[in-house]
C-alpha beads as a LAMMPS data file, in Angstrom:
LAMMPS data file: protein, C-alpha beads

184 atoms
183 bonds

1 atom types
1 bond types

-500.0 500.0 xlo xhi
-500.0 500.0 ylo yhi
-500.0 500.0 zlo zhi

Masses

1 110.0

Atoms # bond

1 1 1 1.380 15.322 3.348
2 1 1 -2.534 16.054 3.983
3 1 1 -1.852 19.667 1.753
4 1 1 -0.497 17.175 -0.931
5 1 1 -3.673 15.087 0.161
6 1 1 -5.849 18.060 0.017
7 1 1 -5.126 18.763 -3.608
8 1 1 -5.837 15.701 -5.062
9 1 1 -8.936 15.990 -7.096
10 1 1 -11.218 12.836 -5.288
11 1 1 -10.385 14.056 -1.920
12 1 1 -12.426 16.444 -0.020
13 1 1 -10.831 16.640 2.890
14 1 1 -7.545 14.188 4.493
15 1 1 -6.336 13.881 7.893
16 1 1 -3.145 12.016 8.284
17 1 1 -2.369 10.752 12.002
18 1 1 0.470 8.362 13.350
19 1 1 -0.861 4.896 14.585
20 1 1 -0.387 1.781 16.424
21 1 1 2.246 0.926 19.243
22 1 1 5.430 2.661 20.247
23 1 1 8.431 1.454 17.668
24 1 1 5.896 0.022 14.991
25 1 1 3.785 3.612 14.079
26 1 1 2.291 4.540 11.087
27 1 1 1.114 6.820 9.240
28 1 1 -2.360 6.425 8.428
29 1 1 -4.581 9.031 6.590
30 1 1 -8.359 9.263 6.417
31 1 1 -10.217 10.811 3.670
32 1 1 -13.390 12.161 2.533
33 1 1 -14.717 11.855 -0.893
34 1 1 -14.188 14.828 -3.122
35 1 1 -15.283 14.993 -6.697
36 1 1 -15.895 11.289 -8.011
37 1 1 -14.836 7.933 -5.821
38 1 1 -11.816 8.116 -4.400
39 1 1 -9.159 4.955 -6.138
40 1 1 -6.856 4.400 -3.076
41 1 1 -4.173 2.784 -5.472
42 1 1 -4.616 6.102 -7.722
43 1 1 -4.159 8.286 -4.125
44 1 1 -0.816 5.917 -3.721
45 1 1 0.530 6.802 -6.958
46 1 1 -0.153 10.239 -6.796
47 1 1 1.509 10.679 -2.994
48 1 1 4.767 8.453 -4.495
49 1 1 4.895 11.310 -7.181
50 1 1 4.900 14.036 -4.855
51 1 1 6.421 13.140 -1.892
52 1 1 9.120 11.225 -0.496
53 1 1 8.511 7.582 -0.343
54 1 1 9.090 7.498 3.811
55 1 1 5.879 10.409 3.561
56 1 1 3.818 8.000 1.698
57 1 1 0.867 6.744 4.549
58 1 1 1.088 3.137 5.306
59 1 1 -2.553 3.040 4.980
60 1 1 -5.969 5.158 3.819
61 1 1 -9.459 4.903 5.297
62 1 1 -11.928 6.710 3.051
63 1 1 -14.536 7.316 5.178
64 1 1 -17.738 9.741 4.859
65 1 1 -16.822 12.446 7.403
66 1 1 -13.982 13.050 9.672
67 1 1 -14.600 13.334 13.647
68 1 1 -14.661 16.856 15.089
69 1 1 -13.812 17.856 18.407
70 1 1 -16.592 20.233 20.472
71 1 1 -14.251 22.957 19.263
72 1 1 -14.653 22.003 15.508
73 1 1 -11.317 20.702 14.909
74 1 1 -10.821 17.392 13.097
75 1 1 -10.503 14.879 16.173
76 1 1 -6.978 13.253 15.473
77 1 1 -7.043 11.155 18.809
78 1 1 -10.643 9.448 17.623
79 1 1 -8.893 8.842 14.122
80 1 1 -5.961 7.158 16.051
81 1 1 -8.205 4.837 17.547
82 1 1 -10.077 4.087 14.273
83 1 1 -6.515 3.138 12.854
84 1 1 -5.896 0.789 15.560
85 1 1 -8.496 -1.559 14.700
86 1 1 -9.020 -4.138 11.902
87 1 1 -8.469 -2.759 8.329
88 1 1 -11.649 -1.336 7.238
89 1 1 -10.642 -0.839 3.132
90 1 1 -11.804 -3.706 1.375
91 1 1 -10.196 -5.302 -1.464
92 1 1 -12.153 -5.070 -4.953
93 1 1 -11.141 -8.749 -5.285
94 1 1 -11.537 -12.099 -3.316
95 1 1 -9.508 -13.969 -5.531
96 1 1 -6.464 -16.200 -4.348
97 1 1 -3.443 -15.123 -6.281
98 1 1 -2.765 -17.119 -8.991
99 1 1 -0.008 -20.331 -9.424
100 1 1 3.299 -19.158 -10.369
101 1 1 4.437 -15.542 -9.591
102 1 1 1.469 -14.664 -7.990
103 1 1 1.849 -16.979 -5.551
104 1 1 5.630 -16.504 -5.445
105 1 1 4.973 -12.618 -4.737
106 1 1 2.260 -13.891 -2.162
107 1 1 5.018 -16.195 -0.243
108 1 1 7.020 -13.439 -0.337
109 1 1 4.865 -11.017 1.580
110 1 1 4.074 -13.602 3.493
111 1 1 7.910 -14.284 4.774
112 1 1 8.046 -10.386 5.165
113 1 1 4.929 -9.035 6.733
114 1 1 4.928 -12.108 9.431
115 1 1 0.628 -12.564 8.125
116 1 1 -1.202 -14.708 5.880
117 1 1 -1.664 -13.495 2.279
118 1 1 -4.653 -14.917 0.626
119 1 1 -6.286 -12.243 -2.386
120 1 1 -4.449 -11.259 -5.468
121 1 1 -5.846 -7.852 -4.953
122 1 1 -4.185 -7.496 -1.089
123 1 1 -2.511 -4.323 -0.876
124 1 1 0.972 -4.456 0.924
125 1 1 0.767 -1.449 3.054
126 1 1 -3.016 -2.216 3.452
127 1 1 -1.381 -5.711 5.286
128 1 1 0.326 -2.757 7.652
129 1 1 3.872 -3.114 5.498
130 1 1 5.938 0.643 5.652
131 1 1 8.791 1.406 4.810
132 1 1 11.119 -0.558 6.695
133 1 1 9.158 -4.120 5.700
134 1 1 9.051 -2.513 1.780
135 1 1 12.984 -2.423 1.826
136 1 1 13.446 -6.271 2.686
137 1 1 10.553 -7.335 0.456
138 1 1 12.069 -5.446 -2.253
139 1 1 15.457 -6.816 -1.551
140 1 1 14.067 -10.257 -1.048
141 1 1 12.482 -10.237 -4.791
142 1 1 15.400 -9.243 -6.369
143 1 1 17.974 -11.428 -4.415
144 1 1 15.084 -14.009 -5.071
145 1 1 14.329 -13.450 -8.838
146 1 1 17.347 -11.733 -10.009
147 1 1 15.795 -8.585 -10.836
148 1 1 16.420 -5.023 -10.025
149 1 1 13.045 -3.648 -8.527
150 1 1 12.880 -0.442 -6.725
151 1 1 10.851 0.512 -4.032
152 1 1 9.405 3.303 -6.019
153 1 1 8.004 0.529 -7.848
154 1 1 6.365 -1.095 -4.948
155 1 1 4.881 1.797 -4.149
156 1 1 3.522 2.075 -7.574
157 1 1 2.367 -1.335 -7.598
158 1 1 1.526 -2.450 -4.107
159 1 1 -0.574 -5.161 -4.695
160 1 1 0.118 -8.834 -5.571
161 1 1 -0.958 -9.108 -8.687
162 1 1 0.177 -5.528 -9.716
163 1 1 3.862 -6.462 -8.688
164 1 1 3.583 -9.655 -10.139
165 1 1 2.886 -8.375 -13.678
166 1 1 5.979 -5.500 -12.720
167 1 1 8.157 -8.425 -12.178
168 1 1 7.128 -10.091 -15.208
169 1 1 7.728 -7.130 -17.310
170 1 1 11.283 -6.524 -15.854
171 1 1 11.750 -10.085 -16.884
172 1 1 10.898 -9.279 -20.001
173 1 1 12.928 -5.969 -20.287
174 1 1 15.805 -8.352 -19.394
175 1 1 15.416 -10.477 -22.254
176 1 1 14.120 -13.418 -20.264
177 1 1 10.221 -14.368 -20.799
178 1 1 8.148 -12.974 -17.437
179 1 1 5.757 -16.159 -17.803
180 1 1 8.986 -18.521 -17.315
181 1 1 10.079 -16.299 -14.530
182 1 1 11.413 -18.680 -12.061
183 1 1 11.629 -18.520 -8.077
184 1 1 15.738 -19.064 -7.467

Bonds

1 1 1 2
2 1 2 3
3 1 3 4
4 1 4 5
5 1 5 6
6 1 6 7
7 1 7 8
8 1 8 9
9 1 9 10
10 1 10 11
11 1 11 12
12 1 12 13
13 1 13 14
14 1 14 15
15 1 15 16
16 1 16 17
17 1 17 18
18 1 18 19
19 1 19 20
20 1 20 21
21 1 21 22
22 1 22 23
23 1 23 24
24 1 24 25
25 1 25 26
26 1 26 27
27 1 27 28
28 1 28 29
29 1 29 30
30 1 30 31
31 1 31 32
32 1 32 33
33 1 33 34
34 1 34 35
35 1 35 36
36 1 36 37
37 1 37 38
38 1 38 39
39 1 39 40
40 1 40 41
41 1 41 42
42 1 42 43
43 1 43 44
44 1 44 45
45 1 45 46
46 1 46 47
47 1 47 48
48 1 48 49
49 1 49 50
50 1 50 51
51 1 51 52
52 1 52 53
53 1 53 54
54 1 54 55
55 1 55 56
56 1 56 57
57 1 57 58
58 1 58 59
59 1 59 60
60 1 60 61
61 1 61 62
62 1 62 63
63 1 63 64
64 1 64 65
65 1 65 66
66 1 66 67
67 1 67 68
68 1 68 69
69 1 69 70
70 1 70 71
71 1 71 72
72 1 72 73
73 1 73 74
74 1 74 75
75 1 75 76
76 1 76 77
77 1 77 78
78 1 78 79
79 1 79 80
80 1 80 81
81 1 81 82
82 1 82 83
83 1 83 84
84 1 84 85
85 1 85 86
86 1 86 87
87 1 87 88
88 1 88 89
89 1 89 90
90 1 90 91
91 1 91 92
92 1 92 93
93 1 93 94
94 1 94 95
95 1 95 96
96 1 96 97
97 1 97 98
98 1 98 99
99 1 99 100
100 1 100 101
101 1 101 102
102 1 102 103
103 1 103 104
104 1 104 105
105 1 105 106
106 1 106 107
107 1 107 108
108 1 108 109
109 1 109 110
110 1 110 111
111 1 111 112
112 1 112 113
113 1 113 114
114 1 114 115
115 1 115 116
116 1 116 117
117 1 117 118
118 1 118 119
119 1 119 120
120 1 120 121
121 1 121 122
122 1 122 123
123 1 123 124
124 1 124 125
125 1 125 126
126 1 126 127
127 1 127 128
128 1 128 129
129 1 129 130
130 1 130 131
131 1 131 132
132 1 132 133
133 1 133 134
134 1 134 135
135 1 135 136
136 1 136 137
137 1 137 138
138 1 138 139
139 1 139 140
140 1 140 141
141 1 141 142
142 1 142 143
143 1 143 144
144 1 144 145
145 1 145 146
146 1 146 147
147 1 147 148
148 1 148 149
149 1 149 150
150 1 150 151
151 1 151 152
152 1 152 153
153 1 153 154
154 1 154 155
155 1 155 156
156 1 156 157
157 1 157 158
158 1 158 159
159 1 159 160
160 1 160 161
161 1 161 162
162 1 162 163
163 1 163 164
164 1 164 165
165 1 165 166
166 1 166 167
167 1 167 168
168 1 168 169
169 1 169 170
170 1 170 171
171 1 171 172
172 1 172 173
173 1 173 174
174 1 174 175
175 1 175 176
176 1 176 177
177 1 177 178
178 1 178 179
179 1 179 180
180 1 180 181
181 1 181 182
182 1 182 183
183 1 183 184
């Protein structure tokens, strides 16, 4: 995943290292600023593209260089440890999600990730969701709103306001109206 990383053209350099405690790892990547900002949800998108969803890091840390070793060599270990403490990509917004299926989506995550969910803008796997937790929330939403999300769309739009506006439109594709969209 960090050559697929590596190619991207905002990234200078990634690192990808498996974090947190035995039985609930992982996979968090850190990256360097290539050419231009680096828009994590754009990184997501790509990575969903190109690799298999289980490949896709749980979280990113964009961060200005990447700790080397006395021999020169990216220090993965140091990187582990970074992972392991609080989430250090902010959200662009601070705004609650909003009444109806924002705040639907947000009670959702909430159920499913076991954590408080309080910005429109919080990224699930940001809130340390993988895989496993992106399975039940996606079955949870469709059981719950009789849709039929996939978790490729998750990944493509992981945050709540995002999935909100995916659920509305798959309302809409349905023939219902996504604003009326109702909780069952």
């Amino acid at each position: 995943m960090d050559a697929t990383l590596n190619r991207h053209p905002r990234i200078g350099q990634a690192t990808t290292v498996a974090a947190g405690p035995p039985g609930a790892r992982r996979l968090v990547s850190f990256l360097t600023p290539g050419d231009g900002p680096v828009d994590l949800e754009d990184v997501r998108s790509y990575l969903t593209a190109h690799l298999p969803l289980h490949e896709v890091p749980a979280q990113f840390f964009v961060v200005d260089e990447l700790p080397l070793t006395a021999n020169g060599k990216v220090d993965r270990s140091a990187l582990a440890g970074w992972a392991s403490g609080p989430v250090a990509v902010p959200s662009v917004s601070d705004e609650p999600p909003g009444k109806g299926l924002e705040e639907a989506v947000a009670r959702q995550w909430e159920v499913v990730l076991g954590r408080p969910v309080s910005r429109r803008s919080d990224n699930f796997f940001e809130l340390e969701g993988n895989s496993l937790l992106a399975s039940l929330l996606v079955k949870a939403l469709n059981e719950s709103f009789r849709v039929q999300l996939s978790l490729r769309q998750l990944y493509s739009a992981p945050t709540v306001a995002a999935l909100a506006a995916l659920l509305a439109e798959e309302s809409d594709t349905r023939g219902g109206r996504g604003e009326d969209l109702e909780h069952v």
